[in-house]
C-alpha positions as a Markdown table, in Angstrom:
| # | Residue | x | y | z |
|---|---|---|---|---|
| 1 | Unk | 8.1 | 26.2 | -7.1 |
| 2 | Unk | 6.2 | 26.2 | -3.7 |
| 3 | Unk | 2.8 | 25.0 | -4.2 |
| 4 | Unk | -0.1 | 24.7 | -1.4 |
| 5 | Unk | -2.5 | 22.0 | -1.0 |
| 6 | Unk | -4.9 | 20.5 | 1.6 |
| 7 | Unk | -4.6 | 17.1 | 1.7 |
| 8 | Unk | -6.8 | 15.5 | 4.4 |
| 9 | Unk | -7.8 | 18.3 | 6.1 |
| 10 | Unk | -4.3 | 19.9 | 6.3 |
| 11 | Unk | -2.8 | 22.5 | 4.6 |
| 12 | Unk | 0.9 | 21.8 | 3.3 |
| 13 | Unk | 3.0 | 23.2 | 1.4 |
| 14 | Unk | 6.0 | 21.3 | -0.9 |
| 15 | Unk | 8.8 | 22.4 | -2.9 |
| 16 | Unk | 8.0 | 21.2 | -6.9 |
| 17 | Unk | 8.0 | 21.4 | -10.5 |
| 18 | Unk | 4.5 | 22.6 | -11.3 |
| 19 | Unk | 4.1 | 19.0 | -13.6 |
| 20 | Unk | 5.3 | 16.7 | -10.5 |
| 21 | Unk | 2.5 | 14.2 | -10.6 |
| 22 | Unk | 0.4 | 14.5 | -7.4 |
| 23 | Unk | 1.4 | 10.8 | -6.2 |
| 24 | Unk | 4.9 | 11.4 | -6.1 |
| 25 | Unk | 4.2 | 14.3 | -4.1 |
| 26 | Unk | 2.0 | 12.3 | -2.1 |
| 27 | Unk | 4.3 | 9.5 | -1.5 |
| 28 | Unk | 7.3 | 10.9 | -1.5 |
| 29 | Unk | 6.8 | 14.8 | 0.3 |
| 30 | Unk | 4.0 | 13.5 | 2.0 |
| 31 | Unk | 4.6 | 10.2 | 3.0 |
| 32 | Unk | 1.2 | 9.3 | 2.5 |
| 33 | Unk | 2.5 | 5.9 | 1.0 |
| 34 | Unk | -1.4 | 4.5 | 1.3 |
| 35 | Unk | -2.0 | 5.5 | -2.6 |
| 36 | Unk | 0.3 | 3.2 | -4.4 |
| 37 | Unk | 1.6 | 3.4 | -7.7 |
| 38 | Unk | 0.5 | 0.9 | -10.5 |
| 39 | Unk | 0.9 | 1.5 | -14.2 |
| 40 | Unk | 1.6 | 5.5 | -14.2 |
| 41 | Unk | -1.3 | 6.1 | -17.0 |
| 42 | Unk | -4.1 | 6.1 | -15.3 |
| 43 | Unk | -5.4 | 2.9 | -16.3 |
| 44 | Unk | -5.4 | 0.7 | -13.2 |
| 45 | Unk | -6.6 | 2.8 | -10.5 |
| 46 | Unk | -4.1 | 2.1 | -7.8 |
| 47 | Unk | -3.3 | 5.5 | -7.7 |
| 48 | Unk | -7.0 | 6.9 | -7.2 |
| 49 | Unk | -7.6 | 9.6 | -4.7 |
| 50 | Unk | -10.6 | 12.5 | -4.7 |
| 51 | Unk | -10.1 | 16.2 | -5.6 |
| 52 | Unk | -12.9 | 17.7 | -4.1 |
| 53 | Unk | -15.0 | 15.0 | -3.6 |
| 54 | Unk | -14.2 | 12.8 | -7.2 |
| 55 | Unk | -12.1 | 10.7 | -8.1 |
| 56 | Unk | -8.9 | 11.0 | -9.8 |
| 57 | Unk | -6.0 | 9.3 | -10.7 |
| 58 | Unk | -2.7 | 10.9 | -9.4 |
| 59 | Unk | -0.2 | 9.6 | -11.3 |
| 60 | Unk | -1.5 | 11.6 | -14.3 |
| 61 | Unk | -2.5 | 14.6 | -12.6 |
| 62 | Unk | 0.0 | 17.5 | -11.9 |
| 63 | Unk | 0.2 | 18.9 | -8.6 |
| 64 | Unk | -0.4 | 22.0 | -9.9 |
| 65 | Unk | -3.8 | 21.0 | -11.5 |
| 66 | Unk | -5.1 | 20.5 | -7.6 |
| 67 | Unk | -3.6 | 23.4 | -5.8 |
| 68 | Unk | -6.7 | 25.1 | -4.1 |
| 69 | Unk | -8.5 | 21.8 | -3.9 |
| 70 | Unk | -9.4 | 19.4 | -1.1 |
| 71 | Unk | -7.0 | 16.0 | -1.4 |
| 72 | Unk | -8.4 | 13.2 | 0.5 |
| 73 | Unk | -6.4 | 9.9 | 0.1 |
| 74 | Unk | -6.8 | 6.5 | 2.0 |
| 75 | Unk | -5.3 | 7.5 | 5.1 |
| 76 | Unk | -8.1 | 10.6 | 5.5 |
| 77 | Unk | -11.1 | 8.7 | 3.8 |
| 78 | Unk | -13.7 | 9.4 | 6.5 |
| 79 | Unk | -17.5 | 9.4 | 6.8 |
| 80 | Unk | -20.7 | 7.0 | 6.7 |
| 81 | Unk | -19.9 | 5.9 | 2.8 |
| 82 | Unk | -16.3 | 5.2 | 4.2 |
| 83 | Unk | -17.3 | 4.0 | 7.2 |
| 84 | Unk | -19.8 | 1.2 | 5.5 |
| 85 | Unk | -17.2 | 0.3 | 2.6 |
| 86 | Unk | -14.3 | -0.8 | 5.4 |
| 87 | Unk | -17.1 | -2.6 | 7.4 |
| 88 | Unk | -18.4 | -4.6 | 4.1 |
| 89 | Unk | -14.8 | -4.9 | 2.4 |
| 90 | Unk | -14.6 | -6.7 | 5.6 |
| 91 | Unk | -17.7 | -9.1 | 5.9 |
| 92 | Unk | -17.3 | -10.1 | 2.6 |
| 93 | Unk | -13.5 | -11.0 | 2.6 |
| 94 | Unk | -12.7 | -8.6 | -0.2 |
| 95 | Unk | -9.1 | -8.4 | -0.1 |
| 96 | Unk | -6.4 | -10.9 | -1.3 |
| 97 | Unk | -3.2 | -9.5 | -1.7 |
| 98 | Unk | -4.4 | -5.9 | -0.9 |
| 99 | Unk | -2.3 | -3.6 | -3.7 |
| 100 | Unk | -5.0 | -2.0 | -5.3 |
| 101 | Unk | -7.8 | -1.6 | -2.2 |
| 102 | Unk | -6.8 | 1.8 | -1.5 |
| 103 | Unk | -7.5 | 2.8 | -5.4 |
| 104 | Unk | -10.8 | 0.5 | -5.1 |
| 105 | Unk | -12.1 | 1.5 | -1.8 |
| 106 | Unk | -11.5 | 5.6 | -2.7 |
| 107 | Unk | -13.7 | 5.0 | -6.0 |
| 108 | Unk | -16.5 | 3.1 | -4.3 |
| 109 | Unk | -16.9 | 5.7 | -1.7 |
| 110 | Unk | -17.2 | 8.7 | -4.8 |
| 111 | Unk | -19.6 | 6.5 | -6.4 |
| 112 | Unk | -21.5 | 5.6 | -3.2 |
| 113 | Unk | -21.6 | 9.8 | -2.5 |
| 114 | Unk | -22.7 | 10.5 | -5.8 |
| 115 | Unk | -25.0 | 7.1 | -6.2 |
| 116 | Unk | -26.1 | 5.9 | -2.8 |
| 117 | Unk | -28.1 | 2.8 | -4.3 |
| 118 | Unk | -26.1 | 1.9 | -7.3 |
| 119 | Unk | -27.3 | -1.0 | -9.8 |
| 120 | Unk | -24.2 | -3.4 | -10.8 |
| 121 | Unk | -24.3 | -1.3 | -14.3 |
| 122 | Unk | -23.4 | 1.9 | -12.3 |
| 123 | Unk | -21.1 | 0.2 | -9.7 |
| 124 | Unk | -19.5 | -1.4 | -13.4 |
| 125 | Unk | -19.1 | 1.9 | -14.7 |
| 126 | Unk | -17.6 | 3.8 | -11.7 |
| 127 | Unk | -15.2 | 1.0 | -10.9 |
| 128 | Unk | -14.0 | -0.1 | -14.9 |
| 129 | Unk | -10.9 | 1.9 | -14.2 |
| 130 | Unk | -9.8 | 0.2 | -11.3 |
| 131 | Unk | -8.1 | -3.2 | -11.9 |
| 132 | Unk | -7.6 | -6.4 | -9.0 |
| 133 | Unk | -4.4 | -8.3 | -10.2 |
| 134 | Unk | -6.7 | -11.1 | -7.7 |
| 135 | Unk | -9.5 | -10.8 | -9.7 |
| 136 | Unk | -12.0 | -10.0 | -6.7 |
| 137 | Unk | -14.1 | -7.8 | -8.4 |
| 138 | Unk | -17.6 | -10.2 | -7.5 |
| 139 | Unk | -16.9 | -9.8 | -4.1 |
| 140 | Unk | -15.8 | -5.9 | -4.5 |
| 141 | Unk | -19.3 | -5.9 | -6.0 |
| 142 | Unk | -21.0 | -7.2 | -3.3 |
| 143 | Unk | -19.4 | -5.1 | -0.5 |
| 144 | Unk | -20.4 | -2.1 | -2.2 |
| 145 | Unk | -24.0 | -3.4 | -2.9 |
| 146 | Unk | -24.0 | -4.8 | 1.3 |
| 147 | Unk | -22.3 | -0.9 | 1.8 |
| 148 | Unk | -25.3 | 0.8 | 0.0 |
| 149 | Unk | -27.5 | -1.1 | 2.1 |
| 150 | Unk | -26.1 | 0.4 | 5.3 |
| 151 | Unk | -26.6 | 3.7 | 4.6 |
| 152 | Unk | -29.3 | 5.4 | 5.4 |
| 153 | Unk | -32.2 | 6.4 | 3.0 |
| 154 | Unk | -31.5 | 9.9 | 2.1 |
């Protein structure tokens, strides 16, 4: 079946069963190899990219489930929340072995666009489905707290 999507601005078009999951059309059609796969039940977040603006986890959701939508994955994230993320991920030495960034970094950005001062509780809540084999969620924390404060007051 010949489904459409924009992904990162573009429109493309891929040959697939209607149930692929979007990150194997991602990774494999695309080569857009940034969202990695982790557990394939959307319970570690490795896999998170925004339909729309929110984030959702692609190894769950069919490709045919976001056709007409606006994909953004790691490689198109863009914009001040995006901008301030990378710059505090940075400062604050968030990465270790890297794996699960992409997944981290795409659901602080749709918190920080929904929530542009989160308290910890919120920043809790939005990222609780993304797991850190490192355990570097106090400094993950802390970059999107330091992030937050870079933007300006809307």
């Amino acid at each position: 079946m010949t489904t459409t999507l924009t992904v990162n601005g573009q429109s493309v078009t891929v040959e697939v069963e209607p149930d692929t999951p979007l990150l194997w059309v991602l990774r494999a059609d695309l080569r857009l190899i940034g969202t990695k796969f982790g557990c394939g039940m959307a319970m570690c977040g490795a896999c998170t990219v925004h339909a729309n603006g929110s984030a959702i986890r692609s190894c769950v959701t069919p490709v045919s489930a976001v056709a007409g939508q606006d994909i953004t994955t790691i490689e198109g994230l863009q914009g001040p929340q995006a901008e301030a993320l990378r710059a505090a991920w940075t400062e604050v030495d968030v990465v270790q072995c890297g794996y699960c960034q992409g997944g981290q970094l795409m659901s602080a950005c749709a918190l920080l666009q929904a929530n542009p001062r989160p308290d910890d509780a919120a920043i809790d809540a939005a990222m609780g489905g993304n797991l850190c084999r490192c355990g570097t969620y106090p400094r993950i924390r802390v970059a999107i707290h330091q992030a937050a404060k870079a933007l300006p007051d809307t």
